[in-house]
C-alpha positions as CSV (number, residue, x, y, z in Angstrom):
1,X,74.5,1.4,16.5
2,X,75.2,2.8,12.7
3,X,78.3,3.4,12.1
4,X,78.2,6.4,9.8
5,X,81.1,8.2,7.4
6,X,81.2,11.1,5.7
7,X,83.4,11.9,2.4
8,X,83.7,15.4,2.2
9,X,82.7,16.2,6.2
10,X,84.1,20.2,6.0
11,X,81.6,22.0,3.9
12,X,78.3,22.7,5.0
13,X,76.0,19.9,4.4
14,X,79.1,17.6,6.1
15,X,78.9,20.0,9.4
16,X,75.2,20.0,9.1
17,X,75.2,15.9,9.2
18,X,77.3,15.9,11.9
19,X,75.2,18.1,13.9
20,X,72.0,16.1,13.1
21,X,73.9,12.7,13.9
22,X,75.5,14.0,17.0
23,X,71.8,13.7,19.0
24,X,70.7,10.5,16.8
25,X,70.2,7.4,19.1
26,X,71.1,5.1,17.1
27,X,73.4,6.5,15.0
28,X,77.4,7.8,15.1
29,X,79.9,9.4,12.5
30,X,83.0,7.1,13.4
31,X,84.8,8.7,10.1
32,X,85.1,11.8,8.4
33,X,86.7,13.1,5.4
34,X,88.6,16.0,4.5
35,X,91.9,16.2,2.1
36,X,92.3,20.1,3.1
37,X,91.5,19.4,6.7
38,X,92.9,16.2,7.5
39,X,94.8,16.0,10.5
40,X,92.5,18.8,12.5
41,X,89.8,18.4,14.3
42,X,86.9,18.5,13.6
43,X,85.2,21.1,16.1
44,X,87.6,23.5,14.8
45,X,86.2,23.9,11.3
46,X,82.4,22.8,12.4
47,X,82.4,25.2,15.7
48,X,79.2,24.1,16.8
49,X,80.1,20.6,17.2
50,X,82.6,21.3,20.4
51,X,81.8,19.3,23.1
52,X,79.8,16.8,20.7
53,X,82.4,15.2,18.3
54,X,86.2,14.7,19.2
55,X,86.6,13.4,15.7
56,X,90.0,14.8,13.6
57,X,89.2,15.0,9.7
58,X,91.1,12.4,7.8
59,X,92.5,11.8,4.1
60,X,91.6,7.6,4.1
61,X,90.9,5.0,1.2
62,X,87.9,3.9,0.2
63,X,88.8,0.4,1.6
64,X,89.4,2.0,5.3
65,X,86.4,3.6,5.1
66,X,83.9,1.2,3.5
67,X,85.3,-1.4,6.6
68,X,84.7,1.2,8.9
69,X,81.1,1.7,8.4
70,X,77.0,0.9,7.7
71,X,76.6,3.7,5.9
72,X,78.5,6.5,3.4
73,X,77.3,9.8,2.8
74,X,78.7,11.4,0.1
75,X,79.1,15.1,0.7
76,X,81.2,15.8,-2.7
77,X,80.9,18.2,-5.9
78,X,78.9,16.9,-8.5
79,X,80.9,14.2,-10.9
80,X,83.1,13.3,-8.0
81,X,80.5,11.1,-6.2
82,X,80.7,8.4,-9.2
83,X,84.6,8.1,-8.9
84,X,83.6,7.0,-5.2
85,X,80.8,4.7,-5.7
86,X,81.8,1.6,-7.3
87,X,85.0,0.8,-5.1
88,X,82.7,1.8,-2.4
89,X,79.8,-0.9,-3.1
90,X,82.5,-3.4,-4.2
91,X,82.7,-6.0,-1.8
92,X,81.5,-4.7,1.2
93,X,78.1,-4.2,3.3
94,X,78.1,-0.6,3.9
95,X,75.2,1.5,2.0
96,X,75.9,4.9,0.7
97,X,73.3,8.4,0.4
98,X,74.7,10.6,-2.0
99,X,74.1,14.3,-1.7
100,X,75.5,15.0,-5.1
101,X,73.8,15.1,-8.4
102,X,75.8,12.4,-10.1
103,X,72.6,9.3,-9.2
104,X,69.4,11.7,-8.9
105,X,68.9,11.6,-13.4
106,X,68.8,9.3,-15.9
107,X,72.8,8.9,-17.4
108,X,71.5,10.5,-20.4
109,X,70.0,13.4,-19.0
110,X,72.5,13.7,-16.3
111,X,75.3,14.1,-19.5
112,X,73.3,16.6,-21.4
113,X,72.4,18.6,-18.3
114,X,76.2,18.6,-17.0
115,X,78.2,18.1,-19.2
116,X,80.1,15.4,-18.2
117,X,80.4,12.0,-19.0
118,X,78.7,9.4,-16.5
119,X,81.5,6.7,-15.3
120,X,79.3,4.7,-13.4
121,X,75.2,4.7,-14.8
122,X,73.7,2.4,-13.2
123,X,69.7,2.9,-12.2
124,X,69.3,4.3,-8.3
125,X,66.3,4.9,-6.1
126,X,66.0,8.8,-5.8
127,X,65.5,9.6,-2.1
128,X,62.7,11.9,-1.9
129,X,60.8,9.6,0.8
130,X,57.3,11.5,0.5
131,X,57.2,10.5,-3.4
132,X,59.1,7.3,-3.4
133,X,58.7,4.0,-1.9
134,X,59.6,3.4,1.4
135,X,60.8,-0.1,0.0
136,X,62.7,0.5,-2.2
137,X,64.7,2.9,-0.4
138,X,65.0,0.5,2.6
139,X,66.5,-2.3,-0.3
140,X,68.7,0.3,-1.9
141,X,72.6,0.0,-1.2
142,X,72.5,3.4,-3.1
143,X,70.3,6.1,-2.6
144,X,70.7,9.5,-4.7
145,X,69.1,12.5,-2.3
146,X,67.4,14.8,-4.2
147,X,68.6,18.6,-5.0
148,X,67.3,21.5,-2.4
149,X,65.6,23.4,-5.0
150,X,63.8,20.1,-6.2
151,X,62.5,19.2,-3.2
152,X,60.8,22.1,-2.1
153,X,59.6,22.4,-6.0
154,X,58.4,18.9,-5.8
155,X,56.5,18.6,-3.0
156,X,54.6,21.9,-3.9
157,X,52.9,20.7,-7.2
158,X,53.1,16.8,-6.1
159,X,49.5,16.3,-4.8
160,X,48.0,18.5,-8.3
161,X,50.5,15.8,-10.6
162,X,49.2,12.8,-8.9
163,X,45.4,14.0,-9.9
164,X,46.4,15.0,-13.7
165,X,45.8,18.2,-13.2
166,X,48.9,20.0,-14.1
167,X,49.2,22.1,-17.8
168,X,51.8,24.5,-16.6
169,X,53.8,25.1,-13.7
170,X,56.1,27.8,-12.8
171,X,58.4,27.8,-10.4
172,X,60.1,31.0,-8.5
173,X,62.1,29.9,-5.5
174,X,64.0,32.0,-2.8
175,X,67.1,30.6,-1.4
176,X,69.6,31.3,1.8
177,X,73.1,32.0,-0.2
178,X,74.7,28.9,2.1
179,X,73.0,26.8,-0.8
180,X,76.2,28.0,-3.0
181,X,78.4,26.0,-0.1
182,X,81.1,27.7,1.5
183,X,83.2,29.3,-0.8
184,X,83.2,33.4,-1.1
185,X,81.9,34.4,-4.2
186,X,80.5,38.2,-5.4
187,X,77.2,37.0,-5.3
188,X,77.7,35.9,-1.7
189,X,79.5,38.9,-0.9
190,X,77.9,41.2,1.8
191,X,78.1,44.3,0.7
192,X,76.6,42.5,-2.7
193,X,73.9,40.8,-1.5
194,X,72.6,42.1,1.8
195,X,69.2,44.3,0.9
196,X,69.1,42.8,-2.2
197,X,67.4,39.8,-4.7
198,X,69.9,37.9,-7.0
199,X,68.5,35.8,-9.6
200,X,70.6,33.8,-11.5
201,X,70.6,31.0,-14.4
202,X,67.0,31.9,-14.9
203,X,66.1,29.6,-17.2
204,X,69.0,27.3,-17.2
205,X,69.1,26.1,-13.9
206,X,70.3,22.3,-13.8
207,X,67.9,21.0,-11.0
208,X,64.8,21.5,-13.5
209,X,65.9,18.6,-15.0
210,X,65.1,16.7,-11.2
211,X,61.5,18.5,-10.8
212,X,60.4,17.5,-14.4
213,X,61.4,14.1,-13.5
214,X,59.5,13.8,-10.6
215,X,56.2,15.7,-11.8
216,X,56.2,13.7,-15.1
217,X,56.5,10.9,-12.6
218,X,53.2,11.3,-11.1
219,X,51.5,12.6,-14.5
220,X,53.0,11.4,-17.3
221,X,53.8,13.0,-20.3
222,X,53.9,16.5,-18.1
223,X,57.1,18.4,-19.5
224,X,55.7,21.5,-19.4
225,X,58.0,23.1,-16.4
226,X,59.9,26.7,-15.9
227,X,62.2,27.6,-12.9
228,X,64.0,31.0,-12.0
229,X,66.1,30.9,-8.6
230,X,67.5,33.7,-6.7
231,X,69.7,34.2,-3.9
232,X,68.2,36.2,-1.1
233,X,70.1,37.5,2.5
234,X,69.5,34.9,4.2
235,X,71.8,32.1,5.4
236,X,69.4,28.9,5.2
237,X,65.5,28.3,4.0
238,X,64.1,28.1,0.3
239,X,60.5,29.7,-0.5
240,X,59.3,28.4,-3.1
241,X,56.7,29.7,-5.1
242,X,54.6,27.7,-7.9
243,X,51.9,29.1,-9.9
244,X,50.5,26.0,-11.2
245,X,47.6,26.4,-14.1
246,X,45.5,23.6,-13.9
247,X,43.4,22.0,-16.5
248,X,40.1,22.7,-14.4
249,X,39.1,25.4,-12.2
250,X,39.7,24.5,-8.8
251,X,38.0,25.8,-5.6
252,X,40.0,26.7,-2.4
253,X,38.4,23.9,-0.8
254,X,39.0,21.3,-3.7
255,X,42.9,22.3,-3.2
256,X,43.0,21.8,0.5
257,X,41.6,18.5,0.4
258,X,43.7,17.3,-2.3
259,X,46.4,18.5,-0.4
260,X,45.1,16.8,2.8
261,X,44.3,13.8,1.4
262,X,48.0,13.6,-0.1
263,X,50.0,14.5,2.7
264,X,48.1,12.6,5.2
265,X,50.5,10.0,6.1
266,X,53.8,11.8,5.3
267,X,55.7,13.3,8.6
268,X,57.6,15.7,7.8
269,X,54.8,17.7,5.5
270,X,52.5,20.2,6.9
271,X,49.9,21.6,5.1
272,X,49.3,24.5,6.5
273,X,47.0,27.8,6.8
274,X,48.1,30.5,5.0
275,X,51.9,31.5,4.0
276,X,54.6,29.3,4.9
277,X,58.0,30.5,6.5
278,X,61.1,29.9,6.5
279,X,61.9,30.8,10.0
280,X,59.3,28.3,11.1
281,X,61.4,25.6,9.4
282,X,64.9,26.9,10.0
283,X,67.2,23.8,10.9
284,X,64.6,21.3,10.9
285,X,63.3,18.5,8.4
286,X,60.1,19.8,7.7
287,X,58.2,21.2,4.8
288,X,55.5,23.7,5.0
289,X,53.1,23.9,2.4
290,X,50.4,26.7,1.9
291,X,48.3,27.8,-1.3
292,X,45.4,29.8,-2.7
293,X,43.4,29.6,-5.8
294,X,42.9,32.0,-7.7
295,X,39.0,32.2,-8.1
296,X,39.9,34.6,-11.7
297,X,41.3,31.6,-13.4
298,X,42.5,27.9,-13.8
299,X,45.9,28.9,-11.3
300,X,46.6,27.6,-7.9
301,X,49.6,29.3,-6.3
302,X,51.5,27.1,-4.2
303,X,54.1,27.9,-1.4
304,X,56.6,25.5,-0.1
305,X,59.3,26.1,2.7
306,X,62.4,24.6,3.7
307,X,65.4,24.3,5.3
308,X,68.3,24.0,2.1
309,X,71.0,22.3,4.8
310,X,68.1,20.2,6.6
311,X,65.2,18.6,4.1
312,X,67.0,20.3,1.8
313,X,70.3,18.5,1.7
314,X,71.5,16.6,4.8
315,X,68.3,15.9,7.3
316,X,66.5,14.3,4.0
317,X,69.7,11.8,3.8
318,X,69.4,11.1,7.4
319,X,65.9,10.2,6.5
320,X,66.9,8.0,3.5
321,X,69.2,6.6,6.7
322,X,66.7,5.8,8.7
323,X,64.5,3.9,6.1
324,X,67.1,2.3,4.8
325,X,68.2,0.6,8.0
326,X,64.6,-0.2,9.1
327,X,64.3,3.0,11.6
328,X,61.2,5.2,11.8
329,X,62.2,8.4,9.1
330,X,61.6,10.3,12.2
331,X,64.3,9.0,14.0
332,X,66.6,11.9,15.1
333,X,64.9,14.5,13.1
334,X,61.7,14.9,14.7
335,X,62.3,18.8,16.2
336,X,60.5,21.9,15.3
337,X,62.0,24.9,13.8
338,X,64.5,27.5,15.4
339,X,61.9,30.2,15.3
């Protein structure tokens, strides 16, 4: 059995861990983290988890909780996670996912994009399993998961990169306001946002940075990238929305086989008929892809959805998990959406 912690277990990607790892079979969260909370239990914060964790939050070293377990996930604002790391890795076994930004960028980029120096650069495997090799992952001791907004982003315009055929991509996504975490804000206020469309940082966003890495990945050289979020009402899912102009006139068919011929072997991907939606993923690890082209021009609009808390945060690093210990990625995750 893994033995599983989590640093920062009372926000929402920590509850939503918990509630993936409470039905995996071969995993258990034996620790988890809160300085706010310690001393409570933790079915008391994370409701949903009564009956299925008798854990209490605790405030414990590193030490204590790198003995304690296989495996770290790091649930903590960005530019905490590298205070964590290094004592972490230092003599001991246990591998760690982290759900922050501080790992996903180069150190240089990471400082220009945030601001803040980089304590620990070091280079680390960025766990977006569908682009990324399955081997490396599974020899990482570190694993950075990618950003919500990156991974929807990503996977949308991923097959078209891999073929060259990306000159510009724009990207409009669509998110549930639990991707701002759990602290009350005026954007997340009701009266605010209910029957309503916030965008924000609409061209300064700081997961661009992630989705021109990964594109330029698979076609190098490719910078040329624009992204606009918004906050919608809605508590989980991002819809992403790609126009991508290529640099050939492509048929519907010549899409869908690209597509089809990309995703093939990748689970948690589905390619689908039409529009994707985010009720179909809601609360599981899947992506739903749809597209048309646009028989006017060189443009192919793509669609992605997914869960922000699930693919988009917290199932994706119980899929780094499972690769990394050897287990099918599928392991614990494999459910449909709460339609």
């Amino acid at each position: 059995m893994i033995r599983a912690g989590i640093i920062g277990a009372s926000g929402y990607t920590g509850g939503e861990l918990m509630r993936l790892l409470a039905r995996h079979p071969e995993a258990e969260v034996v620790a988890a983290t809160s300085r706010k909370l310690a001393g409570t239990r933790v079915a008391s914060e994370h409701r949903f988890l009564e009956g299925f964790s008798d854990l209490m939050f605790e405030d414990i070293s590193n030490e204590e909780i790198k003995n304690m377990c296989d495996v770290i996930f790091l649930a903590v604002p960005h530019g905490t996670a590298m205070n964590y790391v290094p004592e972490l890795l230092e003599d001991s076994k246990c591998r760690i996912i982290d759900l922050s930004a501080d790992y996903r960028l180069d150190t240089k980029v990471f400082e220009e994009v945030y601001g803040l120096e980089h304590k620990d650069p070091r280079k680390v495997v960025f766990g977006l399993p569908e682009l990324h090799s399955h081997e490396e992952i599974r020899n990482s001791r570190l694993v950075a998961n990618p950003g919500c907004f990156p991974t929807g982003a990503s996977l949308s315009a991923a097959p078209l990169a891999a073929k060259g055929l990306l000159k510009t991509v724009i990207f409009d996504s669509k998110s549930g306001v639990s991707g701002a975490g759990n602290s009350p804000s005026a954007t997340s206020h009701f009266p605010n946002l209910t029957e309503n469309i916030i965008p924000y940082k609409m061209t300064t966003h700081r997961h661009h940075a992630e989705m021109v890495q990964e594109l330029s990945a698979l076609q190098p050289g490719f910078t040329d990238v624009s992204f606009t979020p918004h906050v919608i009402p809605a508590t989980r899912g991002i819809l992403t929305t790609a126009h991508i102009f290529t640099t050939e006139k492509l048929s519907q068919e010549d899409v869908a086989a690209i597509y089809k011929e990309f995703y093939k072997d990748k689970k948690f991907v589905r390619v689908i008929n039409g529009v994707p939606s985010l009720l179909s993923v809601r609360g599981s690890n899947f992506c739903h892809i749809g597209f048309e082209a646009d028989k006017k021009s060189n443009r192919v609009v793509v669609m992605s959805a997914i869960d922000n808390l699930v693919k988009g945060a917290s199932g994706q690093a119980v899929q780094n998990m499972n690769i990394m210990f050897g287990l099918d990625e599928t392991t614990g995750l494999l459910e449909p959406g709460v339609f």
